[in-house]
C-alpha positions as CSV (number, residue, x, y, z in Angstrom):
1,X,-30.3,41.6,26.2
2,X,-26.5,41.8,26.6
3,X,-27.0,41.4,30.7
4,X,-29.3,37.7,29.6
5,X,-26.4,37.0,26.8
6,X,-23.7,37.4,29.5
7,X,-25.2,35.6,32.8
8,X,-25.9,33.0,29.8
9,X,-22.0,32.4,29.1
10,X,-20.8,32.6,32.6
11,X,-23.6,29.7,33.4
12,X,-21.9,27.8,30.7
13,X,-18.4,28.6,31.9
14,X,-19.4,27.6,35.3
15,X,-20.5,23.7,34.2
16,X,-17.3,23.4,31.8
17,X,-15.5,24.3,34.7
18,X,-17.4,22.3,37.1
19,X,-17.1,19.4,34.8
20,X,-13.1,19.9,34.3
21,X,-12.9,19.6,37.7
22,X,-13.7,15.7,37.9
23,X,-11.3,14.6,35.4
24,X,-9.8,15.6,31.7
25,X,-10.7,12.5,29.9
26,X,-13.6,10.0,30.2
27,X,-14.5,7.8,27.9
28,X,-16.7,4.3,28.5
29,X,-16.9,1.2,26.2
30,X,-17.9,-2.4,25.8
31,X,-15.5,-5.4,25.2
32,X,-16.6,-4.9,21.3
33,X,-15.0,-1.7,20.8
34,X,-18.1,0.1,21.0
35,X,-17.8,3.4,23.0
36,X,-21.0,5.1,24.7
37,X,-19.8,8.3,26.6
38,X,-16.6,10.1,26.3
39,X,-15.0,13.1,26.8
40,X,-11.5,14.7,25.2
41,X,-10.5,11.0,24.5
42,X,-8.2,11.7,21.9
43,X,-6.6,14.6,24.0
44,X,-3.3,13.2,24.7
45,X,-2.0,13.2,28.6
46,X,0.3,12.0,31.3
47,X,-0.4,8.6,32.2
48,X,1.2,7.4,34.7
49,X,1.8,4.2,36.4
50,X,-1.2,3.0,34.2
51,X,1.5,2.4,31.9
52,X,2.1,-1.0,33.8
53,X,-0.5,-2.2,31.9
54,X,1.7,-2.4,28.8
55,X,4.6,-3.2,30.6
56,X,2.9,-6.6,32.2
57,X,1.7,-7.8,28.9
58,X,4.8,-7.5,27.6
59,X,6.5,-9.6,30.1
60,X,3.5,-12.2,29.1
61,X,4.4,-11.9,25.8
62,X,7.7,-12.6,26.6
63,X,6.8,-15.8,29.0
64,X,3.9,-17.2,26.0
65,X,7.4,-17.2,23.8
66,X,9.1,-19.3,25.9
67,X,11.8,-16.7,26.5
68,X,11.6,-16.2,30.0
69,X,9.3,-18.4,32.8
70,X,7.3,-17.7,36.1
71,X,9.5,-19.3,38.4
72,X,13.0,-17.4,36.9
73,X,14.7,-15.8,39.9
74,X,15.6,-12.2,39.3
75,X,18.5,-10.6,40.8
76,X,17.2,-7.5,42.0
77,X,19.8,-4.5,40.6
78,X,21.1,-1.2,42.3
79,X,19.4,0.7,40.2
80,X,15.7,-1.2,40.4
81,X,16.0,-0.5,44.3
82,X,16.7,2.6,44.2
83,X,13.5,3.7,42.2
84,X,11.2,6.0,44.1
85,X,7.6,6.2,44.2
86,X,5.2,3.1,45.2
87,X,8.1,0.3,46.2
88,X,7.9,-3.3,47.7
89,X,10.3,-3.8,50.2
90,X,13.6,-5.3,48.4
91,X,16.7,-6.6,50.6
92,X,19.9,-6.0,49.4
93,X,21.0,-9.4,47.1
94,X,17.2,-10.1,46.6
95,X,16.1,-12.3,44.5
96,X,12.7,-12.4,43.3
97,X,10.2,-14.6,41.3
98,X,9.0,-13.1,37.5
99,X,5.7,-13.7,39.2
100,X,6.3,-11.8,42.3
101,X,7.5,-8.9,40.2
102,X,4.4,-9.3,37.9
103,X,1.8,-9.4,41.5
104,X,3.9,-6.9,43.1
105,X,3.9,-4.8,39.5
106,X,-0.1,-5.3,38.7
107,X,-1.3,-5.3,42.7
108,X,0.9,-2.9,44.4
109,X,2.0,-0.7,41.3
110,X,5.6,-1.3,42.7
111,X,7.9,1.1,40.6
112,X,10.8,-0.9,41.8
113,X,9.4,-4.8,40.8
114,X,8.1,-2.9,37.3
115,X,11.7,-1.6,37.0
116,X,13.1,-5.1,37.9
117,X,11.0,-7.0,35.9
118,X,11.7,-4.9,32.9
119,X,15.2,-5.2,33.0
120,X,15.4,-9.2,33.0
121,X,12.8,-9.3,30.1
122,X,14.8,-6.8,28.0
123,X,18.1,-8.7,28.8
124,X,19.2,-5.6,31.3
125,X,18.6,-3.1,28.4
126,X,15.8,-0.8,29.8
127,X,15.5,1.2,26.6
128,X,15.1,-2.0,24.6
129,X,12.3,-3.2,26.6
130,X,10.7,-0.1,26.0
131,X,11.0,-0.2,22.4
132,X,9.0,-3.2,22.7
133,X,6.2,-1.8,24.7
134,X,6.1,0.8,21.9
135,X,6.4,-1.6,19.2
136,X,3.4,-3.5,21.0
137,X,1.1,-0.2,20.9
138,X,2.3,0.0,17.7
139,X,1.2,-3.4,16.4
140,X,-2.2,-2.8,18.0
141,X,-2.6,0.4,15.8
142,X,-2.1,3.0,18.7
143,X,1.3,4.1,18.0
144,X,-0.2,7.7,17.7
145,X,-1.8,7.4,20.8
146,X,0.5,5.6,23.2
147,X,4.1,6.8,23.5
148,X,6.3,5.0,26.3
149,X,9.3,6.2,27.6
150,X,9.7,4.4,31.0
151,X,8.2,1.0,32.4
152,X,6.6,2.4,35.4
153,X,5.5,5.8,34.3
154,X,7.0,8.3,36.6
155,X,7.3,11.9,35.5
156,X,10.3,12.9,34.3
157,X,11.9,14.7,37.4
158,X,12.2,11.2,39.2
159,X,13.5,9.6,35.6
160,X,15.2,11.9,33.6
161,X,13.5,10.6,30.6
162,X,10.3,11.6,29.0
163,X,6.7,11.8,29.9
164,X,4.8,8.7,28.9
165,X,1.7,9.6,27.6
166,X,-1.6,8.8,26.2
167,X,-5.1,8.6,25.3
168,X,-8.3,7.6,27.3
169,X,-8.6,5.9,23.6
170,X,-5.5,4.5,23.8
171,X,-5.7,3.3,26.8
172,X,-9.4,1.9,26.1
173,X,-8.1,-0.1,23.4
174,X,-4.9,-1.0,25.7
175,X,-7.2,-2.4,27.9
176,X,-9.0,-4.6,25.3
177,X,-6.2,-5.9,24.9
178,X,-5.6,-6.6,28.4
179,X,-8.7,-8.7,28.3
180,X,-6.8,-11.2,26.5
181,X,-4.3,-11.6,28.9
182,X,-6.7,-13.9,31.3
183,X,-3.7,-14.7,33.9
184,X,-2.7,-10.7,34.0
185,X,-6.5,-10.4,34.8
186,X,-6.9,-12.4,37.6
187,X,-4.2,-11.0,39.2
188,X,-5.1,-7.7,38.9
189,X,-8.6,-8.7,40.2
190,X,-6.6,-9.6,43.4
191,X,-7.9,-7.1,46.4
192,X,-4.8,-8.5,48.3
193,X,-1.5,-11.6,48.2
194,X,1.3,-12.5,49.4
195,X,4.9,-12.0,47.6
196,X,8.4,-13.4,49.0
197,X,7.6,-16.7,49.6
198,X,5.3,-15.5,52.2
199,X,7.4,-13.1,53.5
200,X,5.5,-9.9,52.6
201,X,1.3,-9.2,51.6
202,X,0.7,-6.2,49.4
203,X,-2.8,-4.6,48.9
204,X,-4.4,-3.7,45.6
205,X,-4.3,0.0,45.1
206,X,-7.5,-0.8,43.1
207,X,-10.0,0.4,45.5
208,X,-13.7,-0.2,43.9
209,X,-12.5,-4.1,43.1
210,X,-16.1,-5.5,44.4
211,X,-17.9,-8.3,43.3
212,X,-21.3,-6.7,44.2
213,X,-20.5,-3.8,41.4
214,X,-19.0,-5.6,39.6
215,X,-15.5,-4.4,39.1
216,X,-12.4,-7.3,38.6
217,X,-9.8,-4.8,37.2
218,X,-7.4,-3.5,35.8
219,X,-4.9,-0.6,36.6
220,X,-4.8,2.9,38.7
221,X,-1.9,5.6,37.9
222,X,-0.9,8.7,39.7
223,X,1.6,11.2,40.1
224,X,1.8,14.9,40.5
225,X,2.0,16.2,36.3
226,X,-1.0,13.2,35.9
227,X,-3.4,13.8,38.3
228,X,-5.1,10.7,39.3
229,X,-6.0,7.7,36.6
230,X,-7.0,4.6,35.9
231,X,-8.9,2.0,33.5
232,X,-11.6,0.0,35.6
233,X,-12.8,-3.2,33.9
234,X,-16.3,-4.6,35.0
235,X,-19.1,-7.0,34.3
236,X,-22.6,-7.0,35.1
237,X,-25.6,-8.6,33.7
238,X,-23.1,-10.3,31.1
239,X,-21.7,-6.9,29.5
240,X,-18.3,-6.0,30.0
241,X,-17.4,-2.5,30.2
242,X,-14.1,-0.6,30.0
243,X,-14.0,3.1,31.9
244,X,-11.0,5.2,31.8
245,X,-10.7,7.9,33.3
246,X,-7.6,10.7,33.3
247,X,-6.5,13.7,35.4
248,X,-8.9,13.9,38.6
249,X,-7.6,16.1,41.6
250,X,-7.8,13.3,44.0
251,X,-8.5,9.3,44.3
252,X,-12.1,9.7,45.7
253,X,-12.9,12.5,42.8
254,X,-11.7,9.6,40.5
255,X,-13.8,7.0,41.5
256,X,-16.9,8.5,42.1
257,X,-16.5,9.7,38.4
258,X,-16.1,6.3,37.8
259,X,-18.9,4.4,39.7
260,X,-21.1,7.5,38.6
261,X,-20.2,6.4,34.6
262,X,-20.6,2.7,35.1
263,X,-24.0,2.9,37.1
264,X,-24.9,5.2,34.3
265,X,-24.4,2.7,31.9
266,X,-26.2,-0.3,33.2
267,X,-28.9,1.8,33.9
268,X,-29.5,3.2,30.7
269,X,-28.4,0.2,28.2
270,X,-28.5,-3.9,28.4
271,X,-28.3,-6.8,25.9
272,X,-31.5,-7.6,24.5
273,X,-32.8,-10.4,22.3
274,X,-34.3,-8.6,19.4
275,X,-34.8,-11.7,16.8
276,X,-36.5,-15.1,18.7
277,X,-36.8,-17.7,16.2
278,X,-38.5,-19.4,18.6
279,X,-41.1,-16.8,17.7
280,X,-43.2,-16.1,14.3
281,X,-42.9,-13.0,12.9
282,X,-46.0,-13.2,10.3
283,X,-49.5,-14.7,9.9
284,X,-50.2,-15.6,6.5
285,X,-53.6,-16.9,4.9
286,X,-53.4,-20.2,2.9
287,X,-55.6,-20.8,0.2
288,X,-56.4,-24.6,-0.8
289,X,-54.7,-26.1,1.8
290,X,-55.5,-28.5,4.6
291,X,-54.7,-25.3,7.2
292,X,-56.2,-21.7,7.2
293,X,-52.7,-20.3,8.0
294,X,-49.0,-20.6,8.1
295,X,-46.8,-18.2,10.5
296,X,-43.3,-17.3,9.1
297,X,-40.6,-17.8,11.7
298,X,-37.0,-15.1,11.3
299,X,-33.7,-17.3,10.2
300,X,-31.8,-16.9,13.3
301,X,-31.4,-15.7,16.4
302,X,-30.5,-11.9,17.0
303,X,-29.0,-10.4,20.7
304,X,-27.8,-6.7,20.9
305,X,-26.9,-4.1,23.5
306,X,-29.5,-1.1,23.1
307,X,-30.2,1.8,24.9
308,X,-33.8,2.0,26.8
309,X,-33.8,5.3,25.0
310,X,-33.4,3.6,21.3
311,X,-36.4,3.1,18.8
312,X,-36.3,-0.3,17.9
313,X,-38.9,-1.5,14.9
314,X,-39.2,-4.6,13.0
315,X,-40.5,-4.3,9.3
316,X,-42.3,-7.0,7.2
317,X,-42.6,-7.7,3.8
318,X,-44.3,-11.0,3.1
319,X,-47.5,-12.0,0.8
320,X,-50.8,-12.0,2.9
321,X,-52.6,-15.0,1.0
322,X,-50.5,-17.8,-0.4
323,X,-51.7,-21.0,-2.2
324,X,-51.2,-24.6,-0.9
325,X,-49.0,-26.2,-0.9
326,X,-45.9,-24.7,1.1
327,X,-43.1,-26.8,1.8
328,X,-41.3,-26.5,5.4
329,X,-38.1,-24.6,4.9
330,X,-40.0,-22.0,1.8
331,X,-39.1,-18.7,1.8
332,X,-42.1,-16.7,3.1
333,X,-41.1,-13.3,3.4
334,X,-38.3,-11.0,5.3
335,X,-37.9,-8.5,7.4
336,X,-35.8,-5.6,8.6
337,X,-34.0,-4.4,12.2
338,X,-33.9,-0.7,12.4
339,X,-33.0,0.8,15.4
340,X,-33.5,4.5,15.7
341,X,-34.3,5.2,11.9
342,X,-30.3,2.7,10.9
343,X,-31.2,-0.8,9.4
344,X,-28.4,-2.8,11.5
345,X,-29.8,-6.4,10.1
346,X,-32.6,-8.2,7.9
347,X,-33.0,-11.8,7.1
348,X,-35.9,-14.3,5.9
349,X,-39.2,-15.4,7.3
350,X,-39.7,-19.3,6.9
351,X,-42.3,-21.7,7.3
352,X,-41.7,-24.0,10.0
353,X,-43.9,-26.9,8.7
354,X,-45.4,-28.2,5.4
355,X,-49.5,-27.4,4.3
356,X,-50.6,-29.8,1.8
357,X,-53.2,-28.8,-0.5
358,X,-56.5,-29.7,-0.1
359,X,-58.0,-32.0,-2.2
360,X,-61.7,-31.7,-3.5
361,X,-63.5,-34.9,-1.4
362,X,-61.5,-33.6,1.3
363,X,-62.9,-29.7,0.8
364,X,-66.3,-31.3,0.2
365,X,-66.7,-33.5,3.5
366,X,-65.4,-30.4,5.8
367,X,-67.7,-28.5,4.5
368,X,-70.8,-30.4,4.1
């Protein structure tokens, strides 16, 4: 018995391990918040340069104010260039486009254009413009999952600051967020662009950007105390999907975990039209009326994104036999959604047209 109870545990060890192996933290969601599979997502980790995410929308916020534009020219500082990690190529005296800095910041993950671009929006004060990426995660409710301590998200041997860290929650909900930011989006859907008036390209370190999966976003992070990262946004069949996805051993670990989740996901759930009003719900007998029946029609239509898996029933309650005359619009009955044993909505049944009653000569002649 103790021999069964002990190959038993090590089986068990073995698939924790096996499964530690891909990544830390998983978690996948929909653009409503609603999360489907996850794993350790409130385990707090390093997260890299997907802390650019914060550090873009921030600079948005900043241009939406009117503070700062597009086209300012930034004077590129000692201190940006000499950043280490994922660079663009800066000359000394450069001057560079906000919108460079945000391509070269959202494409290329360029440590030195996030540096840059955070210094001109927080007025050269570096610390200041990370108080506002914290006062941002704060304002979204994630200031317990979020902390920031540099614009770029290197570890602290290469900053001499503090780890930024984070949640696969956190950054879920960061990414959310990040929906809203439409012109942040389409540039980070960019596989590839050009930077420097046309002076240098820079390719997406996004690698499973593909229209035929679906993927148009948003950021990838990775350094040695992280592991490999990143929060893939895609759309297929009309859902929108967040997956995040923290501390794999390597890129191609990553995003097999990743395409793995999101095939997953499609496969197994979709958006399904479980009210039609175009479609009666009842059959009810008249008595004394011009007709034999009247069908009862739901109030409105009803769309929601179920799993294959799900037990979805639709429960009744109307009057079999009614007496003429009904008017069009009368209340004829309801009903009830349940889905897996949880009421999630109910409504009326109405009749879509009037019955008149019947009167007697009219009763006699149909009959005789």
């Amino acid at each position: 018995m103790r021999r069964k109870i002990g190959i038993f545990l090590s089986v068990i060890f073995c698939l924790v391990t096996f499964a530690n192996e891909d990544y830390t933290s998983l978690l996948v969601g929909d653009e409503y918040g609603n999360i489907y599979y996850s794993e350790n997502i409130h385990e707090k980790h390093p997260v890299a340069s997907v802390t650019k995410m914060m550090t873009v929308m921030v600079a948005y916020d900043s241009i939406r104010n009117e503070e700062i534009s597009l086209d300012d020219r930034v004077e590129i500082s000692p201190e940006a260039r000499a950043v280490g990690g994922s660079m663009i190529w800066i000359s000394e005296g450069a001057k560079l486009t906000v919108r460079d800095l945000i391509k070269a910041t959202s494409i290329y993950s360029a440590n030195n254009a996030a540096y840059a671009l955070a210094e001109y929006v927080g007025m050269g004060d570096l610390d200041y413009f990370v108080g506002l990426m914290n006062q941002k995660a704060k304002y979204l409710g994630l200031g317990d999952s979020l902390e920031f301590y540099t614009p770029m998200g290197l570890p602290p041997s290469m900053t001499g600051k503090s780890m930024d860290r984070g949640t696969a929650w956190g950054i879920y909900k960061l990414s959310l967020e990040a929906l809203k930011y439409p012109e942040y989006i389409a540039i980070a859907s960019l596989k590839e662009d050009i930077i420097q008036d046309g002076t240098q390209r820079i390719a997406n370190r996004n690698k499973l950007l593909s229209k035929e999966n679906g993927v148009f976003g948003i950021k990838t992070g990775h350094h040695s105390e992280a592991g490999y990262n990143i929060s893939i946004a895609a759309r297929r069949e009309g859902i929108t999907t967040i997956t995040v996805v923290f501390g794999s051993p390597d890129a191609e670990t990553r995003d097999k975990a990743v395409l793995g989740s999101i095939d997953k996901f499609y496969d197994e759930y979709g958006m399904e039209k479980l009210i039609d009003m175009s479609k009666p719900m009842v059959k009810i007998d008249i008595k004394g009326g011009k007709k034999d029946t009247v069908y009862g029609y739901p109030d409105e239509d009803f769309r929601q994104l179920i799993s294959k898996n799900w037990d979805v029933k639709i429960r009744r309650t109307y009057i079999k036999v009614v007496e003429a005359p009904i008017k069009k619009g009368e209340i004829l009955g309801s009903y009830q959604l349940v889905i897996d044993g949880k009421e999630v909505k109910n409504g009326r049944l109405y009749a879509r047209e009037s019955v008149e009653k019947e009167k007697f000569i009219e009763k006699f002649r149909r009959i005789f």
